[in-house]
N, C-alpha and C positions, 0 to 999 in steps of 0.2 A: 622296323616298320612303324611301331606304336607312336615314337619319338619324332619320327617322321612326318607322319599324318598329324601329329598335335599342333607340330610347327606349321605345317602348310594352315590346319584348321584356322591356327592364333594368328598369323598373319593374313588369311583372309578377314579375318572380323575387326581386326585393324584397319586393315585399308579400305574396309566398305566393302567387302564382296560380299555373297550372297550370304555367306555365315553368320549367322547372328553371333553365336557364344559358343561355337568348337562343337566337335561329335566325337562322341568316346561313349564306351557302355561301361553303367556304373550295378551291379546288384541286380540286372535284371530291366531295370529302366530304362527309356529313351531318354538321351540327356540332348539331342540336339534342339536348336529353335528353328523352327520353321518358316518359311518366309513365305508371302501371299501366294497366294495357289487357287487356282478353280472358284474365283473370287471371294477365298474366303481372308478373314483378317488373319496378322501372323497370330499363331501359337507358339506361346513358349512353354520350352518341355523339360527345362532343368537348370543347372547352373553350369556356368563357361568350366573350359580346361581348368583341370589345376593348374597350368602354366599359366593359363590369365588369369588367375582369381590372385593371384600375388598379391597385387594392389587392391584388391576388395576390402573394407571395413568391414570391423566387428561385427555383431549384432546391437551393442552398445553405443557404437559410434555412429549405424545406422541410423537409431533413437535419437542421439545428440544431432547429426545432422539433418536426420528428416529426408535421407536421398532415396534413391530408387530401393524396395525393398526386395532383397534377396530372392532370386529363381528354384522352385522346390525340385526335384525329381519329382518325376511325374507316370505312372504306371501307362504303359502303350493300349491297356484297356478302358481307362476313360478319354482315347485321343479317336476324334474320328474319324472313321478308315479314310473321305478324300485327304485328310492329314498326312495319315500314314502312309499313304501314296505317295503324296507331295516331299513329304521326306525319306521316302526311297527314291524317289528324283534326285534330290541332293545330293544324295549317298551317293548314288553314281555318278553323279557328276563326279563327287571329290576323290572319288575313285580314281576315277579316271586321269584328273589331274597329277593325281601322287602318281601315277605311272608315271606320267609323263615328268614329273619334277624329279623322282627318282632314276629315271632315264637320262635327265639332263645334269643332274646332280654330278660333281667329281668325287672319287673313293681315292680315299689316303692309300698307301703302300701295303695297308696290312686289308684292306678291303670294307676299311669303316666308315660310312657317310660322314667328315665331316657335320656338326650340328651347328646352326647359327647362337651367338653368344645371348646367352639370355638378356632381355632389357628388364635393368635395376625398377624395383618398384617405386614408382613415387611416396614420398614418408607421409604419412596416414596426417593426417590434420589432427592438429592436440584438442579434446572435447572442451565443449564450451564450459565456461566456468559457472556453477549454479551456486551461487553467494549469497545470500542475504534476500531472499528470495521471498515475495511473495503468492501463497494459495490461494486461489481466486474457487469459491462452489457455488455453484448456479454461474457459472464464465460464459455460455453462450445464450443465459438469455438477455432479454432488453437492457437491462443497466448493467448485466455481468459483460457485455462485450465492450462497451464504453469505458467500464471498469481497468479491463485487460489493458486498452488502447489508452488510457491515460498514466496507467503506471509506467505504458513501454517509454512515451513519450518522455515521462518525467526518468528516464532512465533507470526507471528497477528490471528487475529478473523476474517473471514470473512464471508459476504453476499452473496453469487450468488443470482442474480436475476435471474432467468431464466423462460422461457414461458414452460417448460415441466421437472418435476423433475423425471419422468422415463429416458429422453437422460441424464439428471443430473448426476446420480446416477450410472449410466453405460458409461459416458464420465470418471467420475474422480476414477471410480475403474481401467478404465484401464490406468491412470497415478499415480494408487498407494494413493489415498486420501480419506478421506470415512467423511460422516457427524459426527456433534462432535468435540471431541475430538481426534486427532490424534495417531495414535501407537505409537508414539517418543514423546509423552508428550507434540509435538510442535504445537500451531495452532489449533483453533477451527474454524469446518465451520458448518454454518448455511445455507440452502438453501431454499430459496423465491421462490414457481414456482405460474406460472401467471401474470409475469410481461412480456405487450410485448408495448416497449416504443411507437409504432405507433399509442396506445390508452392511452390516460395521464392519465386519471383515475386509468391507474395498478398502475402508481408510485406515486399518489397522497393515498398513503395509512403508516398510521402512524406505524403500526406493521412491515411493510418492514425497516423503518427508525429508528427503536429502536437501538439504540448504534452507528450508522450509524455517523463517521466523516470524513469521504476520502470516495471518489470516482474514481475509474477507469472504464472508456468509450471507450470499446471497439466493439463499435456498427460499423458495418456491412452487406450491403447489399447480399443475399444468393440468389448464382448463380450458377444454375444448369441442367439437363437435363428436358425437356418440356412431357407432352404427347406425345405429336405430333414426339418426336424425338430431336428435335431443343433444341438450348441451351438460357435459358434467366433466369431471377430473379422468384422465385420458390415463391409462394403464394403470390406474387405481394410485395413484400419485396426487393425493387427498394433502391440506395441509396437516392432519395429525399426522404424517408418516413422511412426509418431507419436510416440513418447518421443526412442528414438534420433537420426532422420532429422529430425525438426520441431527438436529443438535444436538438431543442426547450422547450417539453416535458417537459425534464430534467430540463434544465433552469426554466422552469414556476412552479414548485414544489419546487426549493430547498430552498427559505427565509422560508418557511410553516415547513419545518422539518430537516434540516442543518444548524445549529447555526453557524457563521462565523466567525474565528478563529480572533485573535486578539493577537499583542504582548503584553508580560506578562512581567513586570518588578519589582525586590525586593530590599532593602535594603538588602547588603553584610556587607558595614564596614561602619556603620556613622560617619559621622565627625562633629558633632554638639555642643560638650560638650566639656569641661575640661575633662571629662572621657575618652571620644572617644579618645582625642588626645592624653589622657597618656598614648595610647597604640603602640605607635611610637617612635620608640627610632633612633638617629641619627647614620648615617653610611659614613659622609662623607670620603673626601680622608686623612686626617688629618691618617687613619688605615694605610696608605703607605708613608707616612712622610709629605702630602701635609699640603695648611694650607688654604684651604678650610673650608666654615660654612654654616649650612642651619637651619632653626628652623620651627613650627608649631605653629599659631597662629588662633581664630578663626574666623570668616568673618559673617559680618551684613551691607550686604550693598543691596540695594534696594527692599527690600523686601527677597533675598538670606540667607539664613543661611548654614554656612559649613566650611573651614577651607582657610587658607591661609600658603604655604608654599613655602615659601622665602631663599633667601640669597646670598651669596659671594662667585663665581665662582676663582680660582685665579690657573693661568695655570701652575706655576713652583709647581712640585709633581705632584699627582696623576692627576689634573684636572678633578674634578666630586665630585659632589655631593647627597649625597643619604640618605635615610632613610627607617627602617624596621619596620613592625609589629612585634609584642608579640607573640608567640605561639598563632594562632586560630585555626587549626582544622575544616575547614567546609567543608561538601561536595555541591558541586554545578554540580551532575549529573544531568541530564535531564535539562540542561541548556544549552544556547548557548555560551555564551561571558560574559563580562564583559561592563559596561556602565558606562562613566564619563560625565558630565559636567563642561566643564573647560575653564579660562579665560588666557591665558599667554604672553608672551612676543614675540612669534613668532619662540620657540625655538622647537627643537622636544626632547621629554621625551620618556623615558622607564616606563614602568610599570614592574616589576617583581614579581613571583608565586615563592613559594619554596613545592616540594611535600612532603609529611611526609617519604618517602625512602629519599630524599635529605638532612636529617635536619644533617644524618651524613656524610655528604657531601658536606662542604663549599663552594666548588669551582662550585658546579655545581647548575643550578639556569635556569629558564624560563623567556624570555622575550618578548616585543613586544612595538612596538615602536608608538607615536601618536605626530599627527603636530597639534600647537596652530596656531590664528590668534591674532597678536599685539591687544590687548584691547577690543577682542569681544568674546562672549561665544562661543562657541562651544562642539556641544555633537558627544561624540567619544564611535563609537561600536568596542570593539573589540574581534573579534571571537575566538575561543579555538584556532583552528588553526594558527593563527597569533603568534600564541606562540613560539618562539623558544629554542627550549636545548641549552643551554650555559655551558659551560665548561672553566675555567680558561681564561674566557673572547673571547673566540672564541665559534662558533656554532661549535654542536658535531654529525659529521652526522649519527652516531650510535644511536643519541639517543633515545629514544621511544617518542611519541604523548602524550602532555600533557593530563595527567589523570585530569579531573576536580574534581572529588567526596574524592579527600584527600589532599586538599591542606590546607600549614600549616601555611604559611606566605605569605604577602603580600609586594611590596615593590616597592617606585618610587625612578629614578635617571637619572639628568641631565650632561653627559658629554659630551667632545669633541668628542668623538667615537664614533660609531654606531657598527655595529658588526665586528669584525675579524679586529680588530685596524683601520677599515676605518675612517677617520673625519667623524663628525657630520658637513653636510653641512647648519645645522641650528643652527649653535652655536656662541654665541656670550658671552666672556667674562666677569666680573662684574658680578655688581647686577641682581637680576632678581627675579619674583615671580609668582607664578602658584596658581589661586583662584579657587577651587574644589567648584560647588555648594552639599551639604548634602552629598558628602560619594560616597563611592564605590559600584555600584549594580549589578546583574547581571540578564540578559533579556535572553527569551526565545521568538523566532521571528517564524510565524504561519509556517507552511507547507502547499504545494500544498493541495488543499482540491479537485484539479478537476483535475484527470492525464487523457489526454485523447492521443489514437494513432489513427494518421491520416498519412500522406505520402510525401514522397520526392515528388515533383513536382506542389503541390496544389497552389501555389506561382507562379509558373510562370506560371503556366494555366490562372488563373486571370487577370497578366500582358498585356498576348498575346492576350485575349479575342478571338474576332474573325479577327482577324489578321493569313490568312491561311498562306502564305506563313513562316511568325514567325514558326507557328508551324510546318510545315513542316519539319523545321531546329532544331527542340528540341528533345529530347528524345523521345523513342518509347513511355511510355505509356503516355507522354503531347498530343501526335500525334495519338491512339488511344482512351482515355480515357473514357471506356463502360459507357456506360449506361451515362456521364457527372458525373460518384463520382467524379472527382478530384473537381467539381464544388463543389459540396454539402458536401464534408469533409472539404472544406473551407468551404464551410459555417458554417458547424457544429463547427468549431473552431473558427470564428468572435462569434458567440454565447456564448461560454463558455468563451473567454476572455471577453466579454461584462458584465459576471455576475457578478461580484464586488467579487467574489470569488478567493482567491491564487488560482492559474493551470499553470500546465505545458504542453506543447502540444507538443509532440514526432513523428515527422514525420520518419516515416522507410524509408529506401533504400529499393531494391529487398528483400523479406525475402524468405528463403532456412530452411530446416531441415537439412538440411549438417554442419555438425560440424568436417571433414575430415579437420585434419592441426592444428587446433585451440587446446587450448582456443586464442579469440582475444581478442588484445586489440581494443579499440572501438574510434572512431574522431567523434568530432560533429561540426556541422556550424551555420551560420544563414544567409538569405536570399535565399535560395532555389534556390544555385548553385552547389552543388554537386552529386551523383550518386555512386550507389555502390550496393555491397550485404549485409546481415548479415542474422544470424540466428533466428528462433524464440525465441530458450530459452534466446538466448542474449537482441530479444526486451523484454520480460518479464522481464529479470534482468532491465533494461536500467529505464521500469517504477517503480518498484520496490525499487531501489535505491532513481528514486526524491520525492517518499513520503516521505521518513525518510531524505531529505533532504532539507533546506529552502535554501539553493544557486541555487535550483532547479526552486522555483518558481518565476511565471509571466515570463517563457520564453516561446519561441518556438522555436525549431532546429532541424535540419536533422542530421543522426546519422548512421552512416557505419561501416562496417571493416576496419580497421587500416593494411593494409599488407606488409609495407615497411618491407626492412630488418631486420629494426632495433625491429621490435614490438614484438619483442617472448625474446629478449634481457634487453627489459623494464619492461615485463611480469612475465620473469622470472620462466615458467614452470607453473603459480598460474592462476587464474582467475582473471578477473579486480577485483580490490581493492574500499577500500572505498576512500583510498585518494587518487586514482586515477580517481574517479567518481568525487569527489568533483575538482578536477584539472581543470577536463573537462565540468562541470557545471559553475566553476568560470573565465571561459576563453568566458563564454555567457554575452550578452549585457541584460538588461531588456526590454520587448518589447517597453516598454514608452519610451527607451532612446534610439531605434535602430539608429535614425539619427547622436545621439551622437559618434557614431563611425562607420561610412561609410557607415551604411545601409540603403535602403528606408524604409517610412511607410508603412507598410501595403496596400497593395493595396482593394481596394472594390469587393464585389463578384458582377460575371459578370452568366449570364445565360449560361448552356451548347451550343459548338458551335453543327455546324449540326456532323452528325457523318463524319467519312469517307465512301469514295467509296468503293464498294468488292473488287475491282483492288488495289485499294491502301489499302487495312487492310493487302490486301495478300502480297504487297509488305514489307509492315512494319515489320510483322509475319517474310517474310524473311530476315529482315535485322538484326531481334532480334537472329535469327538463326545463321546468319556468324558470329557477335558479339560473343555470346556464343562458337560458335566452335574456333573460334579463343582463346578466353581464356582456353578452354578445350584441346586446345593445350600444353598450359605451365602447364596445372594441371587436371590430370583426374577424380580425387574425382569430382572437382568443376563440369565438365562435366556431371558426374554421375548422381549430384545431379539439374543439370537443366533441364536434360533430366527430370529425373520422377516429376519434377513441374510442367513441359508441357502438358507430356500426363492425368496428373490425370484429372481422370473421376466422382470423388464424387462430392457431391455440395459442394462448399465450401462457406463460409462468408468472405467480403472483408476486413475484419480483419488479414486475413491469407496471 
């Protein structure tokens, strides 16, 4: 009869009948769902038949797909009595039914119900794959959900950590993202709730960290309307205990579950053998009537094995020297550059790429130029980028970005000229010889592992300390700075640079949702002298970009709108570009060498000053105000858009 009734249950909730999920009694509990009754909504009071849960997901797979979550048993004294009414109704019903099916039913010979054949579960969907994955902290507030929606876009995986996956799930539906897999096939997001950095224990947890190799830090203290009326930091979420105290945090976890990225280098063309070297056939100038000569020979000297390649400069004719590889054919995507080890005379060499569209194309050819030191090794990186289109010996400013993944040929040469017939100011006539240790390789150098946004001013807040009149003379928010963040975003950024981890640390200017005028192009600095506006979706692009960037890492710089005349001309209609990101990443000092070019080190964090007076917040308030009108002068969007940053009433997070 048990087997009976399960089959009638399961096939009613199959076919839409009144059953939601089968009745059976489990320990004591009501396990049926009840359906509307005495207008109240349905209750659900357990989980279906074990005959239907066949097909039910994990708990794991639940997580991965995000689908309906599992029905608990549920005690018949928290269900109330019109309920349990309503579902004695049922019960009779299906009573009654099994009579009647059991009356209709046919009995085998020996007096046994036949049973209907079980229907095969459909095969569980394989969990989504969490690769290479991006941790997104601070994910739902104002630049963390831009954040989110621009990695999905650009096709990463990522994390949200966040402390509440119901604001989750209703943050990123109304910017269009949803858990998973994406609708545009772009981007998977996973979302971590329970993570609140102020307690380290949430991010000391290995399932948060499963695929986890970059991280964005977008933590923020959340400041908002009080009981009382008053305005202050909303569950005591201060930035010393979310900027400051959550990097810590962060720091003190990540050796335990963040493997620390490491340059990765391969053999490309060895040069080690009589093989190797028969794959270089000479190209001196002797092709244009010179009488020019160079050869390849191979090198054992102190322990070195690799090649040596020599010869006889001689200026009447062509002047240059060169040689070419064989057809190779290799792709070196996902790679950065290329890497020599090399001994020379003090001359500067080319190295030249031929692509596989160029092969029927003699004239046209990539190059990129590297300087020897007289009689001492040196190792020479040189990036994709450094590459230039060459064209019947001139740069071709048409020409496209060297493609690495189809290159066909390889090829070195020493002349008197540099690009566009200029001399070679490193050239010297005669003899000469360049001793390659093992070959041609090519390196893949780590990326930021720790992109964190912190703010224009945090720099010179430190400098000034409590030096009031200093600040009195500095920008409004150096001269207000609530609560002492400016303090503790420095801090939170002396911490993350301290961790031995690549990072990049993005100080914003003013951020606006005004995008009225634009797209901008974007200027960065360093040492924490300039001031400006930009937008959020622009700081989201801004970090977005230095992950997938290694020109990016171990800086820190301020970063604004670009407004001059000229910046919509350079733009071009488009959105910043990538080599236009990298322009502006490679025009950054490394923090280790800021002194190296005019910068101070680092100054040390100093404790928040006192705050200011009422008299004087209101003075500063009004001085932010003539500022702004005066600019709202020359442009009313911009206006528009500072006014409603002013009066917004929500809580916000100092991410925003």
């Amino acid at each position: 009869h048990t087997r009976t009734m399960r089959s009638v249950c399961t096939s009613f909730s199959r076919s839409g009948g009144p059953v939601n999920q089968g009745l059976a009694a489990s320990r004591g509990h009501a396990v049926v769902a009840v359906g509307p009754a005495h207008g109240h909504a349905p209750i659900r009071m357990g989980r279906a038949l074990s005959g239907a849960t066949a097909g039910m997901r994990s708990k794991a797979e639940e997580r991965n797909h995000r689908g309906v979550q599992p029905l608990r048993a549920l005690d018949l004294s928290a269900v109330p009595q019109e309920a349990i009414i309503a579902g004695g109704a049922v019960a009779v019903s299906l009573l009654g039914l099994l009579g009647y099916q059991m009356s209709q039913s046919p009995e085998s010979a020996d007096g046994v119900t036949p049973q209907p054949a079980a229907t095969p579960a459909a095969p569980a969907e394989p969990p989504l794959p969490r690769e290479n994955a991006v941790m997104v902290l601070g994910a739902t507030g104002r630049v963390g959900r831009r954040v989110v929606r621009a990695l999905l876009q650009s096709g990463r995986t990522v994390v949200a950590a966040v402390r509440s996956e119901e604001k989750a799930l209703k943050v990123y539906e109304e910017v269009g993202v949803q858990p998973g897999k994406q609708k545009d096939g772009k981007g998977i997001l996973f979302i971590n709730a329970g993570v609140d950095v102020t307690r380290q224990e949430t991010l000391d947890r290995a399932d948060l960290w499963s695929g986890v190799t970059q991280v964005v830090s977008l933590l923020g203290s959340v400041f908002g309307p009080q009981p009382d009326g008053s305005m202050g930091f909303i569950d005591g979420m201060s930035p010393e205990r979310v900027e400051a105290g959550g990097s810590a945090a962060l720091a003190a976890v990540l050796p335990k579950h963040l493997k620390k990225a490491q340059m990765v280098v391969k053999d490309v063309l060895p040069m080690v053998t009589e093989e190797d070297l028969a794959k270089w056939e000479r190209m001196d100038d002797v092709i244009m009537g010179g009488i020019s000569s160079s050869s390849f020979e191979l090198l054992e000297d102190g322990g070195v094995k690799g090649a040596t390649w020599k010869g006889d400069l001689i200026m009447d004719g062509g002047g240059f020297c060169g040689c070419r590889t064989v057809r190779i054919d290799t792709n070196l995507s996902g790679t950065d550059g290329l890497a020599l080890r090399v001994r020379g005379n003090g001359s500067t060499f080319k190295l030249n790429i031929k692509t596989q569209e160029q092969l029927d194309s003699p004239e046209s050819t990539y190059q990129a130029t590297f300087d020897t030191v007289a009689g001492q090794w040196t190792n020479i990186m040189l990036p994709w980028h450094n590459f230039v289109p060459v064209k019947r010996a001139q740069s071709d400013p048409k020409g496209l970005p060297l493609d690495p993944s189809n290159i066909a040929k390889f090829g070195l040469v020493l002349s008197r000229f540099e690009f566009n017939g200029m001399p070679n100011p490193k050239f010297t006539p005669g003899t000469w010889k360049l001793d390659i240790d093992g070959g041609v390789r090519a390196y893949t150098e780590p990326r930021p592992q720790l992109v964190m946004i912190s703010s224009a001013g945090v720099e010179r807040n430190a400098i000034i300390g409590d030096d009031e009149e200093a600040r009195k003379a500095d920008i409004p928010i150096v001269q207000l700075n609530p609560g002492g963040t400016l303090n503790y975003k420095y801090q939170a950024e002396c911490t993350l640079r301290a961790s031995g981890y690549p990072y990049t640390v993005v100080r914003s200017t003013g951020m606006i949702d005004s995008t009225e005028g634009g797209p901008f192009l974007l200027e960065a600095d360093q040492g924490d002298s300039i001031s400006g506006y930009m937008g959020r979706d622009e700081v989201a692009d801004v970090l977005v970009s230095a992950l997938c960037m290694p020109e990016a890492a171990n800086k820190t710089f301020e970063v604004r709108r670009y407004e001059a005349d000229d910046a919509k001309r350079i733009l071009a209609g488009g959105s910043m570009s990538r080599a236009q990101y990298l322009r502006m990443y490679l025009r950054l000092a490394d923090d280790a060498h800021r002194w190296r070019v005019g910068l101070r080190p680092m100054p040390r964090p100093v404790p928040p000053p006192s705050p200011p007076s009422e008299d004087r917040t209101k003075a500063i308030v009004e001085q932010v105000a003539a500022v702004r009108e005066k600019a709202a002068s020359k442009d009313a969007p911009k206006k528009e858009a500072a006014k409603k940053e002013t009066v917004a009433k929500e809580p916000v997070t100092a991410d925003a």
